[in-house]
N, C-alpha and C positions, 0 to 999 in steps of 0.2 A: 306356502303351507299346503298348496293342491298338490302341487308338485313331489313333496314328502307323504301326503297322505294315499295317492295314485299309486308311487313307486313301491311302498311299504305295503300295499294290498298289490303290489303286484307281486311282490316275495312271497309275501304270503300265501299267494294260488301257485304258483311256482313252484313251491317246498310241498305242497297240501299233493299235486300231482305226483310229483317224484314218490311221499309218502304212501298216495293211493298205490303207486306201481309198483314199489318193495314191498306190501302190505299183502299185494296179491300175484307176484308174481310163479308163486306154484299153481294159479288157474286162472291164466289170463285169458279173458274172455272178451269176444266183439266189443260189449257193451262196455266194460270196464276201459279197453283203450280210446274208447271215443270218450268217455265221461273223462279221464286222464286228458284227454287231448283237448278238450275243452278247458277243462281248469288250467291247464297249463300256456294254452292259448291266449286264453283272456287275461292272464297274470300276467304274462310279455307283452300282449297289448295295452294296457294299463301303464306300465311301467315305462313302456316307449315314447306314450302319449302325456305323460306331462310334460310340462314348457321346460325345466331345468336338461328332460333328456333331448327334445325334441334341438332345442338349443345349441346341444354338445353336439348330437349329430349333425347337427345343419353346417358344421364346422369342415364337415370333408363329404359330403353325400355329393354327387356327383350331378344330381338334377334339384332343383328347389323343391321342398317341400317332399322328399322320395321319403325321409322318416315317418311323416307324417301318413304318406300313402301303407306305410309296411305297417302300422301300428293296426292302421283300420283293415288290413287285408287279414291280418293274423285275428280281430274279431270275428270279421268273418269267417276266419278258419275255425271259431272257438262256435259260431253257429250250426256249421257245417256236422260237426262232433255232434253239437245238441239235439241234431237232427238222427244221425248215425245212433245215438243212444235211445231215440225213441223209436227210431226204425229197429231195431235190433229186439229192444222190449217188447215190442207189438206183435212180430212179425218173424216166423221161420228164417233162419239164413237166408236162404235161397231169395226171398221175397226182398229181406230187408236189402240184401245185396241190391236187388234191381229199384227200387227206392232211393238209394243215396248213388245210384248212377243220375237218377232227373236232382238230387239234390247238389250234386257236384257239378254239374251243367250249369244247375239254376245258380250257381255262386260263381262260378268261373265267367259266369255273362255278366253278374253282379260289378263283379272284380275289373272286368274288362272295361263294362261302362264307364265306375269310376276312376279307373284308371285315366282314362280320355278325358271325360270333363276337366280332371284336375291336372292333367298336363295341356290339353287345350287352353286352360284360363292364362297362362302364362303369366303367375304372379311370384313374388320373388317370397323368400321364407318371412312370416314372421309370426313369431311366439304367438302375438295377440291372430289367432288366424279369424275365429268366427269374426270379431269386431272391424278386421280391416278390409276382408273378402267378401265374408256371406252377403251384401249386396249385388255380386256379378251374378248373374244366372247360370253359369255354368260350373259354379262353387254351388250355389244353393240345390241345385240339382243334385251336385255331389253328394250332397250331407243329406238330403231326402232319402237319396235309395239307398246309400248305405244305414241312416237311420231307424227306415222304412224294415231294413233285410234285418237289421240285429234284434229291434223291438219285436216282432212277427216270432222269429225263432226264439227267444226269451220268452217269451209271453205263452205261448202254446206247448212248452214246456214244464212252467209253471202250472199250467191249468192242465193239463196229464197228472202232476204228482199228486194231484185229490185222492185218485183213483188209489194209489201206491198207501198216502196217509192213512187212509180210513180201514185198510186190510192190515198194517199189521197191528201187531203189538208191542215190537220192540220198540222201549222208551225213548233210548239214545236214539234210531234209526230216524221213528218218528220226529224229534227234535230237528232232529237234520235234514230231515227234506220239508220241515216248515221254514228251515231258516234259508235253504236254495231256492224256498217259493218266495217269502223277502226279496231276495237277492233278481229273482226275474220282476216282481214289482218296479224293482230301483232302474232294471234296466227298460222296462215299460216310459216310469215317468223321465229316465233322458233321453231315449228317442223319440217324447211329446215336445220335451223342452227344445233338441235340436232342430226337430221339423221347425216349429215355432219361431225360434231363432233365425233360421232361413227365412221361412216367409217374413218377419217382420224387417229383417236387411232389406231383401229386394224391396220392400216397400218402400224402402228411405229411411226407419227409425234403426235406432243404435240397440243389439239383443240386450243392453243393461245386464240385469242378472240373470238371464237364460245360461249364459256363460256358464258361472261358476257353481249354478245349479245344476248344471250339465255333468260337471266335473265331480261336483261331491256324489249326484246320481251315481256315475261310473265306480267310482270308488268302493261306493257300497255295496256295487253291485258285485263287486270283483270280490272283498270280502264277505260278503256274506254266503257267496257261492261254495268258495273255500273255506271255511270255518263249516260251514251246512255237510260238506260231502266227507269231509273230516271228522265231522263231531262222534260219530258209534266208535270212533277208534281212541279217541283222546278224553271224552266227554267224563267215561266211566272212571278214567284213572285222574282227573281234575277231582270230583266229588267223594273219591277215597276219603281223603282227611276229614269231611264232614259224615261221611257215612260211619266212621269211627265214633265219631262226636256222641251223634246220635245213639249208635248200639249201647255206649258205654252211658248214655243219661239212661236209655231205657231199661236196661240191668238195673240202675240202682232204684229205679222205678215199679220194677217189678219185684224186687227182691222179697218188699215185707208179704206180699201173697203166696211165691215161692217156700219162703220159710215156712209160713203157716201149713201148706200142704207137706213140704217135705218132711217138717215135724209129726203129722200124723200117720203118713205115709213113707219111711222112710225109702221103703222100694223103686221109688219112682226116680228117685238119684242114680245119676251114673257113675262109674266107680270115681272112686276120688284122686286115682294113678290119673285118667284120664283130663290131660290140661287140655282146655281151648287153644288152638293157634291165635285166635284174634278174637277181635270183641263181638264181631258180627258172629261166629260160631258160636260162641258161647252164650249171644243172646237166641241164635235158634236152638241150642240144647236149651235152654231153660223154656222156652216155650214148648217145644218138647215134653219135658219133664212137666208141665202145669196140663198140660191135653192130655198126659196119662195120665194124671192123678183124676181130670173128669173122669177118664173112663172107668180107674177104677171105682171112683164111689155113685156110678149112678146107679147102683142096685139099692143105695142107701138114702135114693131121694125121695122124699114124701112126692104121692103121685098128682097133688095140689098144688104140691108150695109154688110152680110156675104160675098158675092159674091166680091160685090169690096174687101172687106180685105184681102180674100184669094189670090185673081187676085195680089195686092201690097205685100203679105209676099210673095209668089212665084216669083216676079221682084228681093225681096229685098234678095232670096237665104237664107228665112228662112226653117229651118227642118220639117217635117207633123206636130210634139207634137208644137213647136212654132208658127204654122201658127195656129191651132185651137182655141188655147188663145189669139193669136190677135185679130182672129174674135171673137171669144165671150166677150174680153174686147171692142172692136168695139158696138157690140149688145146693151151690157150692156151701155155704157155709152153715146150713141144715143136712145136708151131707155129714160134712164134718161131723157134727154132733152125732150124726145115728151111726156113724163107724165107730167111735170113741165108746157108745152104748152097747154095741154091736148086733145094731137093731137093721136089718134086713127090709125096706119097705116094699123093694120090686126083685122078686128073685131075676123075672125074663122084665129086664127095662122096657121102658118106650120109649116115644119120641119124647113124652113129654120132662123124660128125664135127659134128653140129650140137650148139650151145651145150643146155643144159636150157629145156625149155618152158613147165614147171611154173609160172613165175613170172607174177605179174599185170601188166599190163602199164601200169600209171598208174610216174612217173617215180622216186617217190619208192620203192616198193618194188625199183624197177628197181635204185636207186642203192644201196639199203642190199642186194640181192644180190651188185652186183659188188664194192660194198669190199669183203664176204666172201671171193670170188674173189681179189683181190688180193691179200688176206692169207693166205690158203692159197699163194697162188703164191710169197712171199715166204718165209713161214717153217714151210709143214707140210711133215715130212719123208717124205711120203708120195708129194707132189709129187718131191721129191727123187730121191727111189728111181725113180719112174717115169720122171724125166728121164735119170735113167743107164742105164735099163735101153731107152730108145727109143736115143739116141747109141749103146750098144753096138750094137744091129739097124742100124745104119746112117743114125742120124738120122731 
């Protein structure tokens, strides 16, 4: 089951690379081929290193255990990138260049060491390697520095993308580099587990489930890298079918408000030649057409009726976000009334006739404020009270 679950995140980083590089190959950049060269490294290394491949290769590899050595040398390739990508980030060319010359040193010494250890111990292949070796000292040294070198650059990678998360804004982008910071966790906790598993071999005990905690670490480390550096690209066209979902609940959600102004206001409609492409359009025109119809009746708003609704949701021990929408479904449907009368209350508005600001202004939270609206206009009796008490003042 390691074995399928290793191999299948190792396709997965594999495919997710290639994708990055057709994705961007009209501006391929430092950064972009080491970030490629990493995913793509650790997907072949993953894939190499379960027991099913490790197995087939042992079947013609010319020195014992040489699969085993290429799987862990190509991680280190996939450090080496991680490195490259944050030298690149940080640092001018010219700098980063001279950076991953001490970083290509420091891995090629890596590479060298354990290369040595592990043809020094002179053991023969087998699948089960941690449980039959990691007692000799010069296996457990193996698995230290190479342990020691992928947790280090994993980890200090992770802990750089704080800085990336917290400046932008994009949704997808953000999503993905929390789930590449995941993925350097996964690789933190199996470079504890394999140190661990060393030490407790040479000691004399058997690593038990260091193993296979080892393994699943790896795994997840490998997907979550690849699905993270992928996600701005796939993320957005995965959520399509529910974003439809949504626009089209909230059209019918908005609708009985919509009517009600477009009925007074018939202006505010755009021509009726004019069809929506999709539902998502046609829920931003109709929020559209609901924000002009405020505009046009705030000459017609009693310069109270905010004031008293908020004074009655504050009795009625409504919250800030529910008192706002009382008042402005107060506005709105005292409005109404004084256009229909054609009673003028603020020739030059104020603020106090403007709709709440508070709100962000992408479409979908636009839409799930005004259903709110709508529904306070319908049936809070807050609204109520305030509309009798504007008609007695005179409309």
């Amino acid at each position: 089951m390691t074995s399928i679950v290793l191999q299948g995140a190792g396709l997965i980083a594999v495919l997710a690379a290639v994708a990055k590089l057709v994705q961007s190959r009209r501006s391929t950049t430092p950064s972009v081929r080491y970030l490629c060269g990493a995913i793509g490294s650790v997907g072949l290394s993953a894939a190499l290193v379960a027991t099913d491949s490790l197995t087939w290769v042992a079947t013609w590899e010319p020195v014992p255990n040489s699969g085993r050595l290429a799987a862990n040398l190509l991680a280190i390739l996939a450090a080496v990138c991680v490195h490259g990508l944050l030298a690149h980030l940080l640092h001018e060319d010219a700098k980063a260049h001279r950076v991953m010359r001490l970083q290509f040193l420091v891995a090629a010494l890596a590479a060298v060491v354990m290369a040595v250890l592990l043809m020094s111990a002179g053991i023969p292949f087998d699948p089960d390697f941690l449980a039959a070796f990691a007692d000799r000292p010069a296996v457990a040294a193996y698995l230290v520095v190479f342990s020691l070198y992928i947790g280090w650059a994993t980890l200090a990678f992770g802990w750089f993308l704080r800085r990336y998360i917290s400046q932008t804004s994009r949704r997808w982008l953000r999503a993905g580099l929390r789930t590449i910071q995941a993925g350097c966790v996964a690789s933190g906790f199996w470079a504890a587990s394999k140190i661990a598993a060393a030490v407790v071999s040479v000691a004399g005990h058997q690593p038990g489930v260091l193993d296979p905690i080892g393994g699943a670490c790896a795994a997840a480390c490998v997907a979550l890298v690849a699905l993270g550096a992928t996600m701005p690209v796939w993320g957005p066209r995965v959520v399509l079918p529910f974003a439809w979902l949504r626009a089209k609940r909230q059209l019918r959600q908005l609708r009985p408000l919509w009517s009600r102004l477009a009925e007074e206001l018939p202006q505010i409609t755009l021509p009726t030649g004019m069809v929506a492409p999709n539902a998502q359009f046609a829920l931003y025109r109709r929020v559209v057409e609901i924000r002009d119809a405020q505009l046009v009746l705030r000459p017609y708003v009693h310069p109270s009726v905010s004031a008293w609704a908020h004074r009655a949701a504050a009795e009625a021990g409504l919250d800030e976000r529910a008192a706002h929408q009382t008042a402005e479904a107060a506005c709105l449907v005292t409005a109404l009334d004084a256009h229909a009368a054609g009673h003028r209350h603020q020739p030059e508005p104020d603020e106090s006739s403007a709709p709440y600001r508070g709100v962000a202004s992408d479409t979908t939270t636009e839409a799930r404020w005004l259903i709110e609206v709508g529904r306070a206009a319908e049936r809070s009796p807050i609204v109520a009270q305030v509309r009798d008490r504007a008609r007695a003042d005179g409309v």
